[in-house]
C-alpha positions as CSV (number, residue, x, y, z in Angstrom):
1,X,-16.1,173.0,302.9
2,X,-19.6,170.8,303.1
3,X,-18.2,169.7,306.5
4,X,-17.5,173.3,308.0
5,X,-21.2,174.7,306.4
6,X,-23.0,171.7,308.3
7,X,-23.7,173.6,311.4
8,X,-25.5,176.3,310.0
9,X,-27.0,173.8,308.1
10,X,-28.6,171.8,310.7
11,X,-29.3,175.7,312.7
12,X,-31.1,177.0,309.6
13,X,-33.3,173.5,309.2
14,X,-34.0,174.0,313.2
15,X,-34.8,177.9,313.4
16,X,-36.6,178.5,310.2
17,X,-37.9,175.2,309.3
18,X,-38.6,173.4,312.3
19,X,-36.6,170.6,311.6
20,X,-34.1,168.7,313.6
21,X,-31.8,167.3,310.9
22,X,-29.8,164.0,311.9
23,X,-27.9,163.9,308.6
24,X,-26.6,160.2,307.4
25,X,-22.9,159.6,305.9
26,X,-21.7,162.0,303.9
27,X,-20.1,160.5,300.0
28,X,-22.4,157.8,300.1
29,X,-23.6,157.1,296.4
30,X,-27.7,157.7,295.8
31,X,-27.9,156.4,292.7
32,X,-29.8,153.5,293.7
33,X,-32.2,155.3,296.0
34,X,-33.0,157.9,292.6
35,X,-33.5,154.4,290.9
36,X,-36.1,152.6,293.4
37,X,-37.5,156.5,292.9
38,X,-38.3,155.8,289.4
39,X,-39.2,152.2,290.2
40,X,-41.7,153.8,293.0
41,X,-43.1,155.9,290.7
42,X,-44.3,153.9,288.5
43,X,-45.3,151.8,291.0
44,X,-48.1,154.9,292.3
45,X,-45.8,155.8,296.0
46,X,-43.5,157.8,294.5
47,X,-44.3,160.6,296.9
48,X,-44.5,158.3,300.1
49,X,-41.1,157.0,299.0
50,X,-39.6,160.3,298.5
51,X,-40.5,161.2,301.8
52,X,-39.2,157.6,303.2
53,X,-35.9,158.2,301.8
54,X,-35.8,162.1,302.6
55,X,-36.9,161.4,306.5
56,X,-34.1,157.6,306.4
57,X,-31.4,159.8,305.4
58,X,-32.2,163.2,307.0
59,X,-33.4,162.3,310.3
60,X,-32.6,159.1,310.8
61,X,-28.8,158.8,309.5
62,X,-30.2,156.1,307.3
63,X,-27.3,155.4,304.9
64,X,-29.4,155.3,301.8
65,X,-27.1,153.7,299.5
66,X,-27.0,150.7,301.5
67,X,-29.7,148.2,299.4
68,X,-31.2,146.5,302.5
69,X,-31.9,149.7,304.0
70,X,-33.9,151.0,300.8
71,X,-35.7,147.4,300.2
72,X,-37.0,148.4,304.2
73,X,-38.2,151.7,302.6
74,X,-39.5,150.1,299.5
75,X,-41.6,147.5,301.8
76,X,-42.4,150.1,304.4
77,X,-44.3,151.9,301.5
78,X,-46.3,148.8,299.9
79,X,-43.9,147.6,297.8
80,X,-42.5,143.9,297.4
81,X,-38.7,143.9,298.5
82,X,-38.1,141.4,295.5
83,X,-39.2,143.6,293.2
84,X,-38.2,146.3,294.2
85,X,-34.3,145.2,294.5
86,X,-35.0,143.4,290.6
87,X,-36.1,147.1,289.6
88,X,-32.7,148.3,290.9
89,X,-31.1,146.9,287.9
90,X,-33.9,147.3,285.4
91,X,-32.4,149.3,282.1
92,X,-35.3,150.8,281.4
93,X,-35.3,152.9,285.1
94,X,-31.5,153.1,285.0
95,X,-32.0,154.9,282.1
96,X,-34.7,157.7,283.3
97,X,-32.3,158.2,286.3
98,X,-29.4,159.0,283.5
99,X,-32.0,161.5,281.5
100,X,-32.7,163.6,285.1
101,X,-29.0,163.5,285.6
102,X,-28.5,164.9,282.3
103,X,-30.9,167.4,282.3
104,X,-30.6,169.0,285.6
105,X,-26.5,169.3,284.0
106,X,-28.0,171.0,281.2
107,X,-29.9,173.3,283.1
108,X,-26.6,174.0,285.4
109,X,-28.0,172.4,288.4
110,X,-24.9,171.4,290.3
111,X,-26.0,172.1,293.7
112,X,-28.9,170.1,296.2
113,X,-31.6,171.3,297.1
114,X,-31.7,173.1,293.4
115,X,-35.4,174.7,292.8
116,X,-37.1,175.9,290.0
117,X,-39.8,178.4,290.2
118,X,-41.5,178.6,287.1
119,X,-39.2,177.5,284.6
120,X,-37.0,180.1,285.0
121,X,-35.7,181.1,288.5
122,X,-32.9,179.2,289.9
123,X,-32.4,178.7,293.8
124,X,-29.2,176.5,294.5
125,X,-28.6,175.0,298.2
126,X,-30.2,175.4,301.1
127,X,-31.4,178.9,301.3
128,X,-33.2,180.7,305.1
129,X,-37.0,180.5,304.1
130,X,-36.7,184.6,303.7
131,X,-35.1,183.9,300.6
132,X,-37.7,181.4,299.3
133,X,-40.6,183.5,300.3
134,X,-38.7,186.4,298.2
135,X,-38.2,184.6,294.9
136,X,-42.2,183.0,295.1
137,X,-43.2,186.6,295.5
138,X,-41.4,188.0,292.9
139,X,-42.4,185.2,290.5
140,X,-46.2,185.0,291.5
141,X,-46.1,189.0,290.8
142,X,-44.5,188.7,287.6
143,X,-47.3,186.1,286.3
144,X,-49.8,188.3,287.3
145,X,-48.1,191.1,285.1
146,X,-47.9,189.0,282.6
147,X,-44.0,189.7,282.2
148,X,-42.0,188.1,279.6
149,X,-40.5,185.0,279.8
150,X,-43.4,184.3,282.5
């Protein structure tokens, strides 16, 4: 089913987002990319890492779970390769990856992308921008009523 839904997939990114997707395998496990995340974080290029990783594995068919491919990211954003695979076993970042895992089960997240607008509206999987735009709009008009649960 993820294999047949690829082509509109990679049309959607193209025609409404402007992106040209060159995805990486599919099945791979990205549990050590989501812990040099937390590692990054900390670290102060958590956002220049994200983007790393996204661009690796969306554009470049990076497979992310491969370590020596993510120690390239981690230097390619300022931090030591050492370190950075070290931090891949660290408990303490293990652990914070477990507590995201766990809460996005809690809050019935089961699908990526999965986006939250304002603590309340779920968007699950990759949506045509229309339906983005909708959901902001509807959201940004109900804090401005002042609706409940807003």
């Amino acid at each position: 089913m993820i294999m047949a839904g690829r082509p509109r997939l990679i049309a959607m990114a193209r025609e409404q987002y402007g992106l040209e997707l060159n995805q990486g395998p599919f099945g791979i496990d990205s549990r050590p990319a989501l812990i040099g995340a937390k590692y990054a974080e900390a670290a102060g290029v958590g956002e220049a890492y994200h983007r790393a990783v996204f661009s690796a594995y969306w554009e470049q068919a990076a497979d992310i779970s491969d370590l020596d491919t993510l120690a390239g990211i981690a230097v390619a954003v300022g931090l030591d390769r050492e370190a950075f695979l070290a931090a891949l076993d660290d408990p303490a970042f293990i652990d914070a990856v477990d507590a995201d895992i766990a809460q996005a089960h809690a809050y019935g997240l089961n699908a990526v992308p999965a986006l939250v607008f304002a603590d309340r509206y779920l968007v699950s999987g990759a949506q045509p921008y229309p339906v983005l735009k909708q959901v902001a709009a509807q959201v940004r008009a109900e804090l401005e009523k002042g609706e409940p649960g807003s």
